[in-house]
C-alpha positions in Angstrom: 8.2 -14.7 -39.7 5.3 -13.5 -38.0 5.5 -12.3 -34.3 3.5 -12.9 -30.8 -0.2 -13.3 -31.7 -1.2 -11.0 -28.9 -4.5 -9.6 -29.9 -6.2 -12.8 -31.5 -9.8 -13.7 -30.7 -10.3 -16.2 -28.6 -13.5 -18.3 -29.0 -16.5 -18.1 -25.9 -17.2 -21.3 -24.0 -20.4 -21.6 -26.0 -19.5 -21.0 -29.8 -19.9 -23.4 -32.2 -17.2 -25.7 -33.4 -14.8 -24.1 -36.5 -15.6 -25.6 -39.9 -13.0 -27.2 -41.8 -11.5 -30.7 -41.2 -10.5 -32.9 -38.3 -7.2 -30.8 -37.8 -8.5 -27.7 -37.5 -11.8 -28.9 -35.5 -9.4 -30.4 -32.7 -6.5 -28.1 -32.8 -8.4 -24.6 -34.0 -5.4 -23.8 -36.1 -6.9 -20.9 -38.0 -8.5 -19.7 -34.6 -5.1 -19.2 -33.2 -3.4 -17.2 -36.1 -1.6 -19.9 -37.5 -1.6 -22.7 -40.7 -0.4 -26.5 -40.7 2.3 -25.2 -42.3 3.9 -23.5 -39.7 2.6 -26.2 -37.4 4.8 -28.1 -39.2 7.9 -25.3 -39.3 7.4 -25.0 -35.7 7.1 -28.6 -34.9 10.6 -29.4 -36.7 12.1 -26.1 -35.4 11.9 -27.3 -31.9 12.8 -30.8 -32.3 16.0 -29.6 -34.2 17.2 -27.6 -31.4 16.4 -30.1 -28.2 17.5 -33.2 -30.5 20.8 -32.3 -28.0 19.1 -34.1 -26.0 19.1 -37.6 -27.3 22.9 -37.1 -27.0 23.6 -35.2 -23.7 21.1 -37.4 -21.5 22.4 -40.7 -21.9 26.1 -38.6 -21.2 25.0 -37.6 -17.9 23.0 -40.2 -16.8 25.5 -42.6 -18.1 28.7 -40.7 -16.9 27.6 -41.3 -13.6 27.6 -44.5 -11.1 25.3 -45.7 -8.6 25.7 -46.4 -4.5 26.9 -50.1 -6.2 28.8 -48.7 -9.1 26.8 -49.4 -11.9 26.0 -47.7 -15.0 23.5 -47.3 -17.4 23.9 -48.3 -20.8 24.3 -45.1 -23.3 22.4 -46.9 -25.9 19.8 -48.0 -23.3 19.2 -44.2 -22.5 19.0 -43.0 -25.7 16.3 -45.4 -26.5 14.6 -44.4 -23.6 15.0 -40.9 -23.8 13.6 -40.6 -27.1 10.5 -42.9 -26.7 9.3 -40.8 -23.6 9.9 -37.7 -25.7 7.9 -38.7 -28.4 5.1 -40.5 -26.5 4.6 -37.6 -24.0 5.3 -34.6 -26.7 2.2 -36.3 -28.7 0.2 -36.4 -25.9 1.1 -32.9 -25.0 -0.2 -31.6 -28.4 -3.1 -33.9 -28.6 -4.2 -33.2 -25.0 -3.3 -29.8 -24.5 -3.4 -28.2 -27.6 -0.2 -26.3 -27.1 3.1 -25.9 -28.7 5.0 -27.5 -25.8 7.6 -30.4 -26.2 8.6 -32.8 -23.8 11.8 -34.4 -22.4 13.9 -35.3 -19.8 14.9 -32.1 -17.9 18.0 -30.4 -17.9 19.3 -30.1 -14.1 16.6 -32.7 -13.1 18.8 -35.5 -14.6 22.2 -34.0 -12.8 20.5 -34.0 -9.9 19.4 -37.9 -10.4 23.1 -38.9 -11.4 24.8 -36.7 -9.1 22.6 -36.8 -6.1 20.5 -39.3 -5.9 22.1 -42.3 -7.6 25.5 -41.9 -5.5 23.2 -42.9 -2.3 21.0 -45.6 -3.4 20.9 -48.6 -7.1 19.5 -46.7 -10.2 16.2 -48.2 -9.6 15.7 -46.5 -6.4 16.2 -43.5 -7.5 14.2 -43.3 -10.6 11.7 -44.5 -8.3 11.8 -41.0 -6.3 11.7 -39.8 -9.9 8.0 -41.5 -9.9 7.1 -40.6 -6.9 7.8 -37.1 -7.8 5.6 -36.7 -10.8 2.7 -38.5 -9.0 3.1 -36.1 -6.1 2.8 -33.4 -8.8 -0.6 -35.6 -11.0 -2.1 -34.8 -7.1 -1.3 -31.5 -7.0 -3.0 -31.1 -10.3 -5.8 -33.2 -9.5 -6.8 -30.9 -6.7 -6.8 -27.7 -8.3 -3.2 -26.7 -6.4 -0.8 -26.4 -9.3 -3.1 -24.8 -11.2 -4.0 -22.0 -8.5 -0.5 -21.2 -7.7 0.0 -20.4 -11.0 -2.7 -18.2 -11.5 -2.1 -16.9 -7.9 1.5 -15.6 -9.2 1.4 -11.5 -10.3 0.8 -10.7 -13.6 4.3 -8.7 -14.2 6.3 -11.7 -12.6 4.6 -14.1 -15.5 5.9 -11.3 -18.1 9.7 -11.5 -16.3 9.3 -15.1 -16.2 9.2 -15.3 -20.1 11.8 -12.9 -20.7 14.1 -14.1 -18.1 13.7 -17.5 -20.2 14.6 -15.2 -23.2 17.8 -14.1 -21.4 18.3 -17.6 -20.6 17.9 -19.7 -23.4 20.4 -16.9 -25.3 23.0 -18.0 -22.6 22.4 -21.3 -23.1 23.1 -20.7 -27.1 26.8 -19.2 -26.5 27.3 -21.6 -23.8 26.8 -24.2 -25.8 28.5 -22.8 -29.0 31.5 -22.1 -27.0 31.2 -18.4 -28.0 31.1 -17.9 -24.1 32.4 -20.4 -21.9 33.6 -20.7 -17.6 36.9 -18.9 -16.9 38.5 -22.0 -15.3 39.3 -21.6 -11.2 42.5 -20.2 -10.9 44.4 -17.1 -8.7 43.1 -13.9 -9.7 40.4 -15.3 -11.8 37.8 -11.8 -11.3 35.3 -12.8 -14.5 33.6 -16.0 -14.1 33.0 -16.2 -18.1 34.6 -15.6 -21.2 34.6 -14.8 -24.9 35.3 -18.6 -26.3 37.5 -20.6 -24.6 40.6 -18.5 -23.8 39.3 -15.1 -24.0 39.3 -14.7 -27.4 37.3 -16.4 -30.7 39.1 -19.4 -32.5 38.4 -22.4 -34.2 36.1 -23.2 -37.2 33.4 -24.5 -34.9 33.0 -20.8 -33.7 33.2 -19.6 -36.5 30.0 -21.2 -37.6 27.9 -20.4 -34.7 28.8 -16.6 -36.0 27.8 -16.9 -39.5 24.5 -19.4 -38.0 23.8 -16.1 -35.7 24.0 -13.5 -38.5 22.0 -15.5 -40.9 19.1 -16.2 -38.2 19.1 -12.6 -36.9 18.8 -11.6 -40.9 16.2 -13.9 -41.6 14.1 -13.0 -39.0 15.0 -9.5 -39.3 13.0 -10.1 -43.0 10.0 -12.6 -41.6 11.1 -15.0 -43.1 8.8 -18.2 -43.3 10.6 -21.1 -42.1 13.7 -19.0 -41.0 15.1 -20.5 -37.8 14.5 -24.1 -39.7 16.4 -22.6 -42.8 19.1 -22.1 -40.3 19.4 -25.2 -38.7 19.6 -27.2 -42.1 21.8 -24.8 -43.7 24.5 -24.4 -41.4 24.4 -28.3 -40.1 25.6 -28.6 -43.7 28.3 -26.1 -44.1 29.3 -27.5 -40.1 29.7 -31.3 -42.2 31.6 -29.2 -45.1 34.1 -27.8 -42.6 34.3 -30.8 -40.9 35.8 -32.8 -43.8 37.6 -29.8 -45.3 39.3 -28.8 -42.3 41.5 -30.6 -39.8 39.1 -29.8 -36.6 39.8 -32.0 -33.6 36.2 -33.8 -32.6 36.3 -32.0 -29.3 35.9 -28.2 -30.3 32.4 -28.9 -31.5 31.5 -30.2 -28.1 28.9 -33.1 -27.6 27.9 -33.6 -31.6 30.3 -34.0 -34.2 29.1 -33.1 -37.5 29.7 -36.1 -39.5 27.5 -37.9 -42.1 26.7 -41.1 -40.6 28.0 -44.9 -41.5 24.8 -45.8 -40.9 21.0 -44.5 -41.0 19.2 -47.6 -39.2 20.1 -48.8 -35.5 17.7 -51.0 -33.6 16.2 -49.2 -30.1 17.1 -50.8 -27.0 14.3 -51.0 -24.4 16.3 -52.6 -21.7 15.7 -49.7 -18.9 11.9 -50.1 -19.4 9.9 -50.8 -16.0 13.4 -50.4 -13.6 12.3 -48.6 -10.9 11.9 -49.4 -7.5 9.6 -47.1 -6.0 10.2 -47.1 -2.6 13.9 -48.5 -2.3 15.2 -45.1 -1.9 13.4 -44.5 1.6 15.6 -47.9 2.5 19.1 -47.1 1.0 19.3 -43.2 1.9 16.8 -43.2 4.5 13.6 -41.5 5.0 14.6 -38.3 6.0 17.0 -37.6 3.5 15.0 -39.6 0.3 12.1 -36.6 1.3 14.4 -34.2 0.8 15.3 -35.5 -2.6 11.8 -36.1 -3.4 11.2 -32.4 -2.0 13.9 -30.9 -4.3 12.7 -32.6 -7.5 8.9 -31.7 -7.1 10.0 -27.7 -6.5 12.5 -28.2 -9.6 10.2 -29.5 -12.1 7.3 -27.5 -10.5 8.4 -24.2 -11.6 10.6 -25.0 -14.3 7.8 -26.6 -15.8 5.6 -23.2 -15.1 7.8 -21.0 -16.2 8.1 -22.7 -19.3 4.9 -22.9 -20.2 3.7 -19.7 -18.7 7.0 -18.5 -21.0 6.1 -20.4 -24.4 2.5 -19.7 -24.5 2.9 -16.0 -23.6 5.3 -15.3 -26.0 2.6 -17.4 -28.6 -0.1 -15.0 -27.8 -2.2 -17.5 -26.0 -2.7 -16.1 -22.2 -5.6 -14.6 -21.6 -6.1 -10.6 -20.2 -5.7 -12.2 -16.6 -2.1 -14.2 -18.0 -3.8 -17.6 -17.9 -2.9 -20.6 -20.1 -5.7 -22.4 -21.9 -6.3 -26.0 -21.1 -3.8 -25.5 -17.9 -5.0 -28.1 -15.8 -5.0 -31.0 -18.5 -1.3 -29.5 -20.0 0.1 -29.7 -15.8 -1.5 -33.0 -15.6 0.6 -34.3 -18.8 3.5 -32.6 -17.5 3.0 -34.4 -13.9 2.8 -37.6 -15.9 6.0 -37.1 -18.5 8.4 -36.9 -14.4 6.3 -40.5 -14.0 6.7 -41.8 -16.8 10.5 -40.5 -17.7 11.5 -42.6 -14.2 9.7 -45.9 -14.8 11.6 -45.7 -18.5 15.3 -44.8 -16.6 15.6 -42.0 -18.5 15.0 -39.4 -15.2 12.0 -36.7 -14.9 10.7 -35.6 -18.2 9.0 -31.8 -18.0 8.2 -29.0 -21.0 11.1 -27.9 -23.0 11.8 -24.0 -23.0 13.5 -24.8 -26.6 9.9 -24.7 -27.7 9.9 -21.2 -28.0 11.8 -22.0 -31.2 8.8 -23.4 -32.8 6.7 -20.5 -31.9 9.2 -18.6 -33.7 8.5 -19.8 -36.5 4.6 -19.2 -36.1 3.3 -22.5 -34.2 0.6 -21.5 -31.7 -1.3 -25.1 -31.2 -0.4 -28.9 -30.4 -0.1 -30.0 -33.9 3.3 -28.6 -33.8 3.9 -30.9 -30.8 2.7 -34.1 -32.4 5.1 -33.1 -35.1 8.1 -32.9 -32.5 7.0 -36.3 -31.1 6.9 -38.1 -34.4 10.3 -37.0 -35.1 11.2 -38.7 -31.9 9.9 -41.5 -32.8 11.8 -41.5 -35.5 15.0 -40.8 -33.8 14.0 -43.8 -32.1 15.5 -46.1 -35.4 17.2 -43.5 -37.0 19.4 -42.2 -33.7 22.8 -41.6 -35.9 21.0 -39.3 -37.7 19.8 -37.6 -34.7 23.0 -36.9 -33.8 24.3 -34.9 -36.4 23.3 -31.4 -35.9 25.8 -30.0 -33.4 25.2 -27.1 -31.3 26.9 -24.8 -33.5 24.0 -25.0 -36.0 21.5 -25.0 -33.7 22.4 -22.4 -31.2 22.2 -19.6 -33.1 18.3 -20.1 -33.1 18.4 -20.2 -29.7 20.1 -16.7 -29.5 17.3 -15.6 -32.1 14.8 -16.7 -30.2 15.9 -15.1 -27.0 15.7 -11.8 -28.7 11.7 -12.9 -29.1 10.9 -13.8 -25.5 12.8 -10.7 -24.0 10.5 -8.8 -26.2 8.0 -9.2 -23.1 10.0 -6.5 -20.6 7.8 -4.0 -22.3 4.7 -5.4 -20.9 5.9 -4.7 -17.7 5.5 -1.2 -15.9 9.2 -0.3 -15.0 7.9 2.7 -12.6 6.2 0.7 -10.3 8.9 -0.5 -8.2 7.1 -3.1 -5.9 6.7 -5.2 -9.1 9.6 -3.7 -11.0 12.1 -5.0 -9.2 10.8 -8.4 -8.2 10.4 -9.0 -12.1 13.9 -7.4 -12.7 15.1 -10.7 -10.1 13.4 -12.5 -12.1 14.8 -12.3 -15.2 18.3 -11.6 -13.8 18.7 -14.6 -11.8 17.1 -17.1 -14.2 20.5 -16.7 -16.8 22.8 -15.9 -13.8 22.6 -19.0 -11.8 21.4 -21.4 -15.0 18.1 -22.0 -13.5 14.3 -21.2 -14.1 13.3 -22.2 -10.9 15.9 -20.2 -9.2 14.7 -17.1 -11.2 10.9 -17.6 -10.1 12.4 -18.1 -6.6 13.9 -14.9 -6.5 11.3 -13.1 -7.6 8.5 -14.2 -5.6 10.9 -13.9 -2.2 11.5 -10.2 -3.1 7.7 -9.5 -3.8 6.8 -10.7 -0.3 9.2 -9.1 1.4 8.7 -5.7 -0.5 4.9 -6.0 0.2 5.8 -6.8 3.9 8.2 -3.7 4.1 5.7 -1.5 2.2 3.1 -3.1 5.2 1.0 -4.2 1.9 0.7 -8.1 3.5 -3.4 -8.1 2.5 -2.0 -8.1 -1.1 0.0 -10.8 -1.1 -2.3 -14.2 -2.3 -1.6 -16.5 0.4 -0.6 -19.0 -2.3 2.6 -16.8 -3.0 3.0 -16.7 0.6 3.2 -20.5 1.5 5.5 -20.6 -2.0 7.6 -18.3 -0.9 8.4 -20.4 2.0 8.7 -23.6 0.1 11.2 -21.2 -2.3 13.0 -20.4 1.5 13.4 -24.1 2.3 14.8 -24.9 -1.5 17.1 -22.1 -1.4 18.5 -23.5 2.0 18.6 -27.1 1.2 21.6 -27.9 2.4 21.5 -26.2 5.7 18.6 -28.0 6.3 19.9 -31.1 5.8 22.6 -30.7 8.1 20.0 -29.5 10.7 17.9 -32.7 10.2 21.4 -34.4 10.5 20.5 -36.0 6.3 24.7 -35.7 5.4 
């Protein structure tokens, strides 16, 4: 399996189109180091290991009851959550030419069921969900997003990818339940655990072990197709155990690993166009509905960046100055995935980090995305299907592909301390507190302050600056609220 395309040419804004046919004219496939082949890899690689999604969405979203204690329909929110995966995904590959799939974010959707929706109906707070990825199309539109991204230091973008690395392995044993939360009790001085007790048992374990050492050894050999290979081959031996052995549903977690009674069920677009887009100003009141809307634009703001500053650096394509191509149109789509995820119900839709498990397996342009999306689409009418893999077969790529984004701490100049340890936050915090944006929060707080301690204040962009202030306000959320009397 090839690596990080880090030294390929990149064409000047004048050179002629590349020959060959209508895929490589629009996506430059052979420019970027790569084939439609592992377009393809890629493209499945990543939907296999955020599939998770079509299950654990519609369980949060759905676990959860509104200020009038209704819910949302499961099957409603998986139909929903897959179309505006597929639709955006597409439109990510088509428009921005990178490897980048789309979804309904992880911690944005907890903070729609758990937040918002306890204050105000459903449609009022997908509503703030709109609102929030049309505040973020503006920011795009006028050059903002865009600038603040390029405004953040070089070594932070490098700790940003690998504290995604260091992440997105967590995530892996998390969800394999090779680590897992020591529950709250006296004396409790760890707060996680090997498996569930301390100690490794059950079969579904035991698969995530044997998924791990195959991944590692197939990449270990470059492989082509190896974190695919994988997936498919341990989803199998998880359905052989399954029957074979007596393992209660609940040890593997969210996705059993059963073959289906059925292939076919019918979508269910009964969420489509609920929103209410300023009812959440009425029910929760102003104050407190722009802190919500505050919250979700700084979440999916740099989650979303360092995602795809994360993904495309570990693909080779930033430029000497860490820039991603095509950023504005790729921030744009991203802006319009939050819109569009609350007008379908299914909460704010933003770049998936699990795509670095496509450009493990070599994809470096959008064709891989359009590939991610039609298997969406798919999902759309064949959902049981979607739901087979469980996170014991596809968590060990996860792991595999954190190896490949930590790779980046060598681009990093460990000696120079003002950026040193700023990145070092970075990449710590991001796994420690389960959050991107935290990470990036962290790091850009220390940088300031070292630069102000070091009286070095010229050198801080005065983008970074005004961040780091919105980072202050995010970090002390709740205070403020109290202080603005939002309870």
């Amino acid at each position: 399996m090839p690596g990080p395309v880090t030294d390929t040419p990149r064409p000047e804004a004048d050179s002629p189109p590349p020959p060959g046919g209508p895929l490589e004219r629009w996506f430059r496939i052979a420019e970027r180091g790569s084939t439609p082949g592992r377009e393809v890899r890629g493209g499945l690689a990543t939907f296999f290991t955020m599939a998770y999604i079509l299950v654990l969405n519609p369980i949060i979203l759905g676990s959860a009851t509104d200020k009038f204690h209704h819910h949302l329909a499961p099957d409603q929110l998986l139909t929903a959550t897959a179309l505006v995966a597929a639709v955006m995904t597409a439109i990510m590959g088509v428009g921005g030419n990178l490897p980048l799939a789309v979804a309904a974010g992880l911690g944005l959707n907890a903070v729609v069921a758990f937040q918002l929706a306890p204050r105000m109906s459903w449609p009022d707070a997908m509503g703030l969900v709109v609102l929030e990825g049309l505040l973020i199309c503006v920011l795009v539109a006028t050059g903002l997003r865009q600038a603040i991204m390029e405004a953040i230091p070089v070594p932070i973008k490098h700790a940003i990818g690998a504290g995604i690395g260091m992440f997105i392995a967590f995530i892996g044993l998390v969800d394999a339940g090779f680590a897992s939360r020591v529950p709250d009790a006296a004396g409790t001085t760890t707060p996680v655990q090997l498996g569930g007790s301390g100690s490794l048992t059950g079969w579904p374990v035991l698969v995530f072990c044997a998924g791990v050492l195959l991944t590692v050894a197939l990449v270990a050999r470059r492989v082509k197709g190896a974190i695919l290979i994988s997936i498919v081959t341990m989803t199998v031996v998880a359905i052989v155990v399954d029957a074979v052995a007596d393992v209660p549903a609940a040890a593997w977690g969210l996705t059993v690993p059963k073959v289906p009674h059925k292939v076919v069920a019918g979508p269910d677009f009964g969420l489509l166009g609920h929103f209410s887009l300023f009812g959440g100003f009425r029910e929760a009141g102003v104050v407190t509905a722009v802190l919500f809307v505050f919250t979700l634009v700084l979440s999916d703001f740099f989650d979303a960046m360092g995602t795809i500053v994360g993904v495309s650096s570990e693909a080779g394509l930033l430029d000497a100055k860490g820039r991603v191509p095509n950023i504005g149109r790729v921030l744009f789509i991203d802006g319009a995935a939050a819109v569009a995820g609350g007008a379908a119900s299914c909460s704010s839709n933003t770049a998936y980090v699990e795509s670095a498990a496509g450009v493990g397996e070599g994809a470096r342009t959008g064709l891989a995305s359009v590939v991610t999306g039609a298997m969406f689409a798919v999902a759309l009418f064949l959902s049981p299907l979607a739901g087979v893999v469980p996170s014991q077969a596809a968590a060990p790529a996860l792991v595999a592909v954190g190896f490949l984004l930590i790779a980046q701490v060598r681009l990093i100049d460990w000696t120079s301390y003002d950026t040193a340890i700023p990145a070092f936050l970075t990449i710590a915090v991001m796994p420690f507190t389960y959050s991107i944006t935290n990470g990036i929060g962290a790091g850009l707080l220390s940088f300031v302050a070292i630069r102000l301690v070091l009286g070095e204040w010229r050198r801080i962009h005065p983008l970074v600056a005004v961040v780091s202030v919105f980072f202050l306000a995010y970090f002390a959320i709740h205070p403020l609220q109290q202080a603005l009397g939002a309870n």
